[in-house]
KENU-627691 format. One line per field, with one value per atom (N, C-alpha, C): atom name; residue in three letters; x, y, z. Coordinates in steps of 0.1 Angstrom, whole numbers. Layout:
N
atom = (CA,...)
rest = (Ala,...)
X = (X,...)
Y = (Y,...)
Z = (Z,...)
END
This chain:
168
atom = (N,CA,C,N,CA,C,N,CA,C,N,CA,C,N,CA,C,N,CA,C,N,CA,C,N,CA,C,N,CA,C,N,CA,C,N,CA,C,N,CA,C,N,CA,C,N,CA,C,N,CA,C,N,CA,C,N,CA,C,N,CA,C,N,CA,C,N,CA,C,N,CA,C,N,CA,C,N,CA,C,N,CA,C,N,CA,C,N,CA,C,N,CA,C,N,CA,C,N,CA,C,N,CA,C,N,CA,C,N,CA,C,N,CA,C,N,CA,C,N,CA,C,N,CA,C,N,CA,C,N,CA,C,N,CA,C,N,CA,C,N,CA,C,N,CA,C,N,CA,C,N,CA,C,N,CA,C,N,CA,C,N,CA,C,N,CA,C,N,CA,C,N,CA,C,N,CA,C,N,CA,C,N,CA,C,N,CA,C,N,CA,C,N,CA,C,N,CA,C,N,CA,C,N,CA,C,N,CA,C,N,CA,C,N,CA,C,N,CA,C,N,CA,C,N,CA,C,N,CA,C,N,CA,C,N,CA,C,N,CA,C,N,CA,C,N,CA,C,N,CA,C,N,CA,C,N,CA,C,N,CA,C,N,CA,C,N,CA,C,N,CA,C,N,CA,C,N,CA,C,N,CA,C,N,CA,C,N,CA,C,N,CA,C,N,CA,C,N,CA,C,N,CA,C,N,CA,C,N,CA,C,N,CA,C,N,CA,C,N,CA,C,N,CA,C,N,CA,C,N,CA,C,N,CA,C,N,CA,C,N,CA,C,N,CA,C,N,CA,C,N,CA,C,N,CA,C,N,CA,C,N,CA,C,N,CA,C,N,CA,C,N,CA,C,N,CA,C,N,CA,C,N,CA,C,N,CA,C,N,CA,C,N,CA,C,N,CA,C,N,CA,C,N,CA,C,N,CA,C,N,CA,C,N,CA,C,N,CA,C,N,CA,C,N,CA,C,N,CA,C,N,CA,C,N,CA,C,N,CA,C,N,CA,C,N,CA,C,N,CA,C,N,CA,C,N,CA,C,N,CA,C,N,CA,C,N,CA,C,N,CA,C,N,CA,C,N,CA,C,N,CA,C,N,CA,C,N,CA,C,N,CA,C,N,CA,C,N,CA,C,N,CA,C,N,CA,C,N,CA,C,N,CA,C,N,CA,C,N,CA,C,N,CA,C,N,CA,C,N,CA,C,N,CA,C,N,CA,C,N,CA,C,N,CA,C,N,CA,C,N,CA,C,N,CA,C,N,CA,C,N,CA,C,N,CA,C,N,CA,C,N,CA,C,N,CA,C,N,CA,C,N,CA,C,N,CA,C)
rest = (Unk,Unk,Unk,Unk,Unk,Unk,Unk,Unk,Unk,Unk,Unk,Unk,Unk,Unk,Unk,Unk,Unk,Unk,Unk,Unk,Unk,Unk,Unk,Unk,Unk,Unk,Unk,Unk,Unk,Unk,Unk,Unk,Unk,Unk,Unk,Unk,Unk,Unk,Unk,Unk,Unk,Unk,Unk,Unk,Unk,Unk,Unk,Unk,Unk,Unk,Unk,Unk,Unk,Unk,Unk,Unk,Unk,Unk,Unk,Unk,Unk,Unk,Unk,Unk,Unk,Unk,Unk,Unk,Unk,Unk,Unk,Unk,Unk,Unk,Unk,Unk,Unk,Unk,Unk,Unk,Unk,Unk,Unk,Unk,Unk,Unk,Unk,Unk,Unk,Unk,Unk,Unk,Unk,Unk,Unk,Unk,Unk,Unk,Unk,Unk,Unk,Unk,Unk,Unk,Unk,Unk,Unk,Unk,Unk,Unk,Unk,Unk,Unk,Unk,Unk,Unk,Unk,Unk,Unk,Unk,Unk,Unk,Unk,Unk,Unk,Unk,Unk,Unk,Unk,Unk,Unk,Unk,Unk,Unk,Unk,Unk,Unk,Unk,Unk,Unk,Unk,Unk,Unk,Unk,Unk,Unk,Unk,Unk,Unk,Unk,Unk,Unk,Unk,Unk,Unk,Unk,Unk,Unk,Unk,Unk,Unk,Unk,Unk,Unk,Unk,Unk,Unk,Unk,Unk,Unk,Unk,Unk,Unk,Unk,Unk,Unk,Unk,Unk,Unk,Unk,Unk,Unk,Unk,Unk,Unk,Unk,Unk,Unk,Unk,Unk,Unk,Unk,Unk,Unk,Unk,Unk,Unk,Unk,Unk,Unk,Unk,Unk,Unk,Unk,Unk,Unk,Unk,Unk,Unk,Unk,Unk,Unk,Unk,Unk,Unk,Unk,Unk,Unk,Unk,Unk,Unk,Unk,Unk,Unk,Unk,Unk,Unk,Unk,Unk,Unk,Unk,Unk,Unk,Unk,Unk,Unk,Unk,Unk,Unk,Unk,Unk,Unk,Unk,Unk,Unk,Unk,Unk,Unk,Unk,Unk,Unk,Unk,Unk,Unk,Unk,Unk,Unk,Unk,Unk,Unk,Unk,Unk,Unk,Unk,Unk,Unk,Unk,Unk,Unk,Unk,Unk,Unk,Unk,Unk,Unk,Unk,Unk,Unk,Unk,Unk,Unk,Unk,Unk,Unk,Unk,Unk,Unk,Unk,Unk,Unk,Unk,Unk,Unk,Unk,Unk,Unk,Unk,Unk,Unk,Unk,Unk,Unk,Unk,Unk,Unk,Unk,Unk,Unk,Unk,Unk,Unk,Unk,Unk,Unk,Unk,Unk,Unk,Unk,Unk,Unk,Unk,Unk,Unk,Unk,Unk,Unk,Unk,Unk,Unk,Unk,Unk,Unk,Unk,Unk,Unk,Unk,Unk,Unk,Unk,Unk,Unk,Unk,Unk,Unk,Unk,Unk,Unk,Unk,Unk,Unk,Unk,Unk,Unk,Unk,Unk,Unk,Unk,Unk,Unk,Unk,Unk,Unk,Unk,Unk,Unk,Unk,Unk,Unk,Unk,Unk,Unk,Unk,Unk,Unk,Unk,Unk,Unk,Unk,Unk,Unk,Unk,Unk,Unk,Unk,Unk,Unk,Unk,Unk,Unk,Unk,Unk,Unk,Unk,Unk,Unk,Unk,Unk,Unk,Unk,Unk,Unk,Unk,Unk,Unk,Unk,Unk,Unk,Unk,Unk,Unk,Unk,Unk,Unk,Unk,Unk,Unk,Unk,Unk,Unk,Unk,Unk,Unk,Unk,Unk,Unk,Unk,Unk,Unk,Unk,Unk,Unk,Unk,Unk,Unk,Unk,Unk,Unk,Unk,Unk,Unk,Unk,Unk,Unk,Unk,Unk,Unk,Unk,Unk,Unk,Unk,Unk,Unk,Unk,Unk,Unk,Unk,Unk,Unk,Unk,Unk,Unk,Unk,Unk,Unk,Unk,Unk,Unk,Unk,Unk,Unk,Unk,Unk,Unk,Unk,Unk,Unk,Unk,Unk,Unk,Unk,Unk,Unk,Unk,Unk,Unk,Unk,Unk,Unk,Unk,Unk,Unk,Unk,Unk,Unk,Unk,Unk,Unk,Unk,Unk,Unk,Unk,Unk,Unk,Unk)
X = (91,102,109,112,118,131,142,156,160,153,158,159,144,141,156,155,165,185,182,201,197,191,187,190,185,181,205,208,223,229,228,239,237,224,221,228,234,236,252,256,270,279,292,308,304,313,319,333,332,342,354,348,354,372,376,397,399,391,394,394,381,383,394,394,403,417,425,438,436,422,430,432,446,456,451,444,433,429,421,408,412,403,401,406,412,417,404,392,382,377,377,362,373,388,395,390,390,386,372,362,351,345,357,358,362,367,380,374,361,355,341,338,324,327,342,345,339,342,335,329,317,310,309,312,305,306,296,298,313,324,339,340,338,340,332,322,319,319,328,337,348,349,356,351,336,333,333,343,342,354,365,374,368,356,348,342,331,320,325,317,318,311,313,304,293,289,278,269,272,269,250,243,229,229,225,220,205,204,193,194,184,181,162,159,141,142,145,144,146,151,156,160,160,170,171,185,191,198,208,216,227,239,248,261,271,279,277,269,269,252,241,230,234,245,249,251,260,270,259,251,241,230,227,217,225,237,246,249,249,247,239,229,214,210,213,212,216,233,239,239,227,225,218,230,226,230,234,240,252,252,260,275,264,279,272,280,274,286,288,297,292,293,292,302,298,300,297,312,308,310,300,306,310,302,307,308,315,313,314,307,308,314,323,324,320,318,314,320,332,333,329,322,323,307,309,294,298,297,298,287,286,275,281,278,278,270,275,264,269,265,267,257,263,254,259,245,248,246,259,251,252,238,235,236,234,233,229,216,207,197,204,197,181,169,161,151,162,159,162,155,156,163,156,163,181,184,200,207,199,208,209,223,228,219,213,202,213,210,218,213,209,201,210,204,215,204,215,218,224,225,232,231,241,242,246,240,246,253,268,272,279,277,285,296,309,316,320,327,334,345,355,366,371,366,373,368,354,345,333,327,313,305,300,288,273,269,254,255,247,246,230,231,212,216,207,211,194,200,183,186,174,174,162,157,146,142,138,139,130,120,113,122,130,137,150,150,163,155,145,138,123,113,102,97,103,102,110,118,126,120,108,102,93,88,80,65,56,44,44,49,50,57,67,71,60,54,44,33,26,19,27,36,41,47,51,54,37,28,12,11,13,7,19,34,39,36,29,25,12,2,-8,-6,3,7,11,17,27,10,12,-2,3,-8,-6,-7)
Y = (-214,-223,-229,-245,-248,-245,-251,-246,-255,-268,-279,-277,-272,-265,-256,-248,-236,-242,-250,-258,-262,-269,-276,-266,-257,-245,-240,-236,-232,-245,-255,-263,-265,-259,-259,-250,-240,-226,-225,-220,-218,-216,-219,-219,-204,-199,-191,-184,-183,-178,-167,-159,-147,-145,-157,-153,-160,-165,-174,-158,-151,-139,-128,-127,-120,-120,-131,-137,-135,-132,-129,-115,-117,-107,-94,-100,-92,-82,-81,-69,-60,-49,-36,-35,-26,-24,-21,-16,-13,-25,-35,-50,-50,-51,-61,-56,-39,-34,-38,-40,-40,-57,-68,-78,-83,-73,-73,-60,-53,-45,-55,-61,-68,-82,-85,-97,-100,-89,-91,-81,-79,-63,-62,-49,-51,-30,-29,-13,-5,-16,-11,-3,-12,-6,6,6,21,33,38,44,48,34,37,34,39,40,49,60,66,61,51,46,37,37,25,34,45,46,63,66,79,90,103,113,112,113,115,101,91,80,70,71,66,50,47,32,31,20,13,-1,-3,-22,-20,-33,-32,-25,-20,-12,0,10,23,26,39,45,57,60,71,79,92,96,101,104,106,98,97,91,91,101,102,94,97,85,74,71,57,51,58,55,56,65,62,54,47,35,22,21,8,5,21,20,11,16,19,1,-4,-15,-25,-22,-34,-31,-27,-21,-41,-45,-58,-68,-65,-75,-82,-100,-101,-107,-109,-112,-111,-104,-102,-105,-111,-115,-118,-113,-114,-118,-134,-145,-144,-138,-133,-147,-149,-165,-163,-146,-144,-128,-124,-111,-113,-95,-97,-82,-78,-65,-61,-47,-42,-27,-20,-5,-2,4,14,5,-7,-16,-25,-33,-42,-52,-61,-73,-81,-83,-93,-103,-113,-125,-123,-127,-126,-135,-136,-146,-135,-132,-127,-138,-137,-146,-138,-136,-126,-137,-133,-138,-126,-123,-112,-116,-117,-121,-122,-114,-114,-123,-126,-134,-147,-160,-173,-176,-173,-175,-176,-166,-161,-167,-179,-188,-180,-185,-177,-179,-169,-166,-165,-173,-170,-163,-155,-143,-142,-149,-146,-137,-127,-114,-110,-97,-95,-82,-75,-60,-58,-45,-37,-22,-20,-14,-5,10,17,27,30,36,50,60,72,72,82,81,69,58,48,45,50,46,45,34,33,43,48,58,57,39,43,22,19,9,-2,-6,-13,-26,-30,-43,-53,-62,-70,-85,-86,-98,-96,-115,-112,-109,-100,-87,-103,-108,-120,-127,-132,-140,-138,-124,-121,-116,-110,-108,-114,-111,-117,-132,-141,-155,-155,-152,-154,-149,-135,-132,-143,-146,-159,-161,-151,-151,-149,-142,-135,-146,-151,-161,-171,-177,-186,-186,-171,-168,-169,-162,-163,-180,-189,-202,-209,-206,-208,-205,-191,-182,-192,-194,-202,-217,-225,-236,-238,-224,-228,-223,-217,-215,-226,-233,-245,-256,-261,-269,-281,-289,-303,-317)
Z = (99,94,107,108,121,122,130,129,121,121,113,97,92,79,73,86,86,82,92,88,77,74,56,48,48,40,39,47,52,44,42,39,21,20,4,-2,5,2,-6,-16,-24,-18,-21,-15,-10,2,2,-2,-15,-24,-18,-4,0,-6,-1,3,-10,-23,-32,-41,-43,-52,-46,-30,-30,-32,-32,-40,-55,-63,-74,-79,-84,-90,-98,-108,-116,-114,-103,-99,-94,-99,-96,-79,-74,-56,-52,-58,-49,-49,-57,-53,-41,-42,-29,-17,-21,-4,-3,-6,-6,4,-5,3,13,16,28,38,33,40,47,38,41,51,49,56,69,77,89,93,91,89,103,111,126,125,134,138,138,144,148,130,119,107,98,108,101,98,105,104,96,89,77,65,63,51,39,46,34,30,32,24,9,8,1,-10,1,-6,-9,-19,-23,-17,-10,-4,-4,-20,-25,-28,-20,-22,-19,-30,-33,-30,-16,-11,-14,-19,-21,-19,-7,-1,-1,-2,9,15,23,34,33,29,28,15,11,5,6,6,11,0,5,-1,5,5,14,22,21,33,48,54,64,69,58,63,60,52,52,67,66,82,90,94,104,103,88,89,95,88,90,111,115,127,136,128,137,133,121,112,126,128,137,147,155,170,174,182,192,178,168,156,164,170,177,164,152,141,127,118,105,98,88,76,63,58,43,36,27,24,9,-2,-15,-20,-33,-41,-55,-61,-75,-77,-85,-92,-106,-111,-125,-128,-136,-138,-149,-153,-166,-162,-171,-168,-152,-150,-137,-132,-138,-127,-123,-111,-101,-101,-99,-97,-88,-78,-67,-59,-62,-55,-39,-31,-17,-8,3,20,29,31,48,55,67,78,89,94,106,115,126,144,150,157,163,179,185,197,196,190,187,176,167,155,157,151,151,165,174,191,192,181,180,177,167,157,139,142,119,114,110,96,83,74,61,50,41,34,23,11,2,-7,-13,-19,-29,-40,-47,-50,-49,-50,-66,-71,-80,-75,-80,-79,-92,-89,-96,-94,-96,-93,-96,-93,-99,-85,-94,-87,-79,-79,-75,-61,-60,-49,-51,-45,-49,-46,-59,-61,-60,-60,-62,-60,-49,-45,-44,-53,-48,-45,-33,-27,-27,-35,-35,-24,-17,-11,-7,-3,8,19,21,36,44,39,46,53,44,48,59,58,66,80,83,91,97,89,92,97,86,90,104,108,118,137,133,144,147,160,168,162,160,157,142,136,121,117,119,114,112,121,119,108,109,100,85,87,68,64,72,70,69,71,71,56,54,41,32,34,21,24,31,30,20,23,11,-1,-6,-16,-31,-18,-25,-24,-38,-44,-38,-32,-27,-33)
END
């Protein structure tokens, strides 16, 4: 995918809703922290995840899954090692009792990736709660898209593999 593809791709993408859900009155104090946690995600905040997440807390993304507060904290580490900016950009939620549904945009910046231009990755987590912290987390998105397209060679090949995909 070129950079040009790639800005096309970012300007198609939904409001960032973030300081719009968080002004309202309504919600649960954990979505607030949650948005106000994710606002500007960087390593300095990991440390305070167990204000969020529950001890006993079950992550699930593409990539991993874990169990624990403390593999949390050390994937999210290990995750934003050379992450030069990560923000997550909420546009919707849905509540149900002790479930969470969240639309979401990561916008990464990775010295490594797309020659260290904002990758945008949009996502949506399910969450569930007890005691008034998230207990069990699954995060879906395109791991492709947030990674792979973005590396120099592998990128090429998978923009190859979705070019013949698409019927001419």
């Amino acid at each position: 995918m070129s950079k040009q593809d790639s800005n096309s791709d970012n300007q198609q993408q939904p409001k960032d809703r973030t300081e719009e859900l968080e002004a309202e009155q309504d919600q649960p104090e954990v979505i607030q922290r949650l948005l106000k946690y994710y606002d500007e995600f960087s390593d300095v905040n990991i440390d305070k995840l167990g204000d969020l997440y529950h001890d006993e807390v079950t992550f699930i993304d593409p990539i991993h899954q874990l169990h624990g507060l403390e593999d949390l904290k050390h994937y999210f580490k290990h995750t934003m090692e050379n992450v030069e900016e990560c923000h997550f950009a909420f546009t919707d939620y849905a509540q149900n009792d002790d479930h969470l549904f969240v639309n979401w945009q990561m916008r990464l910046r990775h010295p490594k990736l797309a020659d260290g231009q904002e990758i945008v990755v949009p996502g949506v987590s399910h969450m569930e709660f007890k005691d008034d912290k998230i207990m069990m987390q699954r995060d879906y998105y395109d791991l492709g898209a947030m990674i792979y397209e973005h590396v120099s060679l592998l990128g090429y090949v998978i923009g190859k593999v979705k070019a013949r995909m698409v019927p001419s």
